[in-house]
N, C-alpha and C positions, 0 to 999 in steps of 0.2 A: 504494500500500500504506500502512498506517494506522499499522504498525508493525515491529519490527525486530525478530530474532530472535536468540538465543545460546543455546549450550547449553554445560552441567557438566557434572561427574562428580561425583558427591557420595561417594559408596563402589564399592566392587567385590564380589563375592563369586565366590569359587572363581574369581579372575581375570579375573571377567567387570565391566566397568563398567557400574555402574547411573547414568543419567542424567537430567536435568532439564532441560526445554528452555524459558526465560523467552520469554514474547512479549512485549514492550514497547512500548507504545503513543509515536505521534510525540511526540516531545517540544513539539511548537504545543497539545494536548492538559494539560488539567486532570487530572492525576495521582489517582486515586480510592482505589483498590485495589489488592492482589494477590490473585488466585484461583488457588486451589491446586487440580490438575486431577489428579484418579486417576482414569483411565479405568477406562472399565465393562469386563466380561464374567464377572462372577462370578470374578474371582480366578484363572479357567482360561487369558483371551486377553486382548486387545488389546494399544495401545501407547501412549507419553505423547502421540503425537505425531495421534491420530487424529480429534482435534477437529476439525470441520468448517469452512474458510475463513468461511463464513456468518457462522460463530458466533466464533471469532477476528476478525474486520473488526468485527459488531458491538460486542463488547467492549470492543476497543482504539477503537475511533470512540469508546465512553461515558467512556476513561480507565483503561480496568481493565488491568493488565498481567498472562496466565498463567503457572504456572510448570506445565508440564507432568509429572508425574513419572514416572520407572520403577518397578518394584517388582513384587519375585520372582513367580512365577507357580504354581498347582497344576498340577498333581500331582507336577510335579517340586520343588518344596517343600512343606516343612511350612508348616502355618498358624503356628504361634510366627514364624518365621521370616521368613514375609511382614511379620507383625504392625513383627517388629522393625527391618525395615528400611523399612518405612513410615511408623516413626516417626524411623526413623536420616534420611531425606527431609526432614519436617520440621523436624528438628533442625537440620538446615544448614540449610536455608532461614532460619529465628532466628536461626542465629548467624552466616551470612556475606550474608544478604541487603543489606545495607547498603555492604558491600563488592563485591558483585558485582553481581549484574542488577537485582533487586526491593528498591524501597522495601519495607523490612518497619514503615511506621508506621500501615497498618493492611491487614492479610489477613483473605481469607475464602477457607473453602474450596470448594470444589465437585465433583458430580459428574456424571457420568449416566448413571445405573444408576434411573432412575424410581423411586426412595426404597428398592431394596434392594441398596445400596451399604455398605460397610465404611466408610464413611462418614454412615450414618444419623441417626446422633443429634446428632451435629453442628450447631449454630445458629450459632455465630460464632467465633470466634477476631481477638481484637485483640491487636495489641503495642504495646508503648508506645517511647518512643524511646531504650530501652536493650533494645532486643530483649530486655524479658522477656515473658513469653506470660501471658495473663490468660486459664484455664479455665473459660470462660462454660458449657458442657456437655460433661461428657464422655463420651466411645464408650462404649457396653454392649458392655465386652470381658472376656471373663474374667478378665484379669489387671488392675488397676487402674494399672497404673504407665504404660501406653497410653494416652494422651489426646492431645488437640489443647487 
């Protein structure tokens, strides 16, 4: 195996913990990235964790470490609601990745949803080594206070 896994809890809602699950490539490995993974299914299904071995082994083989994320689901949330804790995911990830699993000194996000992802417009996301976040593009979301 190429890499090592841990998983967080970043928030909860209504009791329930929303989590992140980092893959971390071997530490013999040249340290790249972190890609930030919000699975597909239109916001209705999946899960952080349903990344294909395939595509985790190759990742972590190239350096790249994921952090898998949760986050709320429809119908049984509202869209504000997803929005906000998608970005509450992010937010910890900036502010405790340093201290926890992921280098945060440089992320990118990812998804796969074949370019009609809540994460579309997205090109890059760096940080620098004070974990502040530099908005190279932001989301085409209604409310502007949402970005990567």
């Amino acid at each position: 195996m190429t890499y090592s896994q841990e998983t967080y809890t970043f928030a909860t809602f209504k009791g329930i913990p929303l989590k992140a699950t980092f893959y971390r490539p071997s530490s013999t490995i040249t340290y790249q990235a972190t890609l930030l993974y919000f699975h597909g299914g239109g916001l209705i299904f999946g899960q952080r964790d349903d990344l294909p071995e395939t595509y985790l082994t190759l990742l972590t083989q190239a350096g790249y470490g994921i952090l898998g994320i949760d986050y709320l689901l429809a119908p049984e949330s509202r869209l504000d609601l997803i929005i906000d804790y998608a970005q509450a995911a992010v937010d910890w990830f900036l502010a405790s990745a340093s201290q926890t699993a992921a280098d945060a000194s440089s992320a990118k996000p990812k998804n796969d949803n074949n370019g009609n992802s809540q994460t579309d417009n997205i090109q890059e996301l760096t940080v620098d080594a004070d974990n502040k976040h530099e908005n190279k593009n932001k989301l085409n979301l209604p409310h502007n206070r949402y970005y990567l």
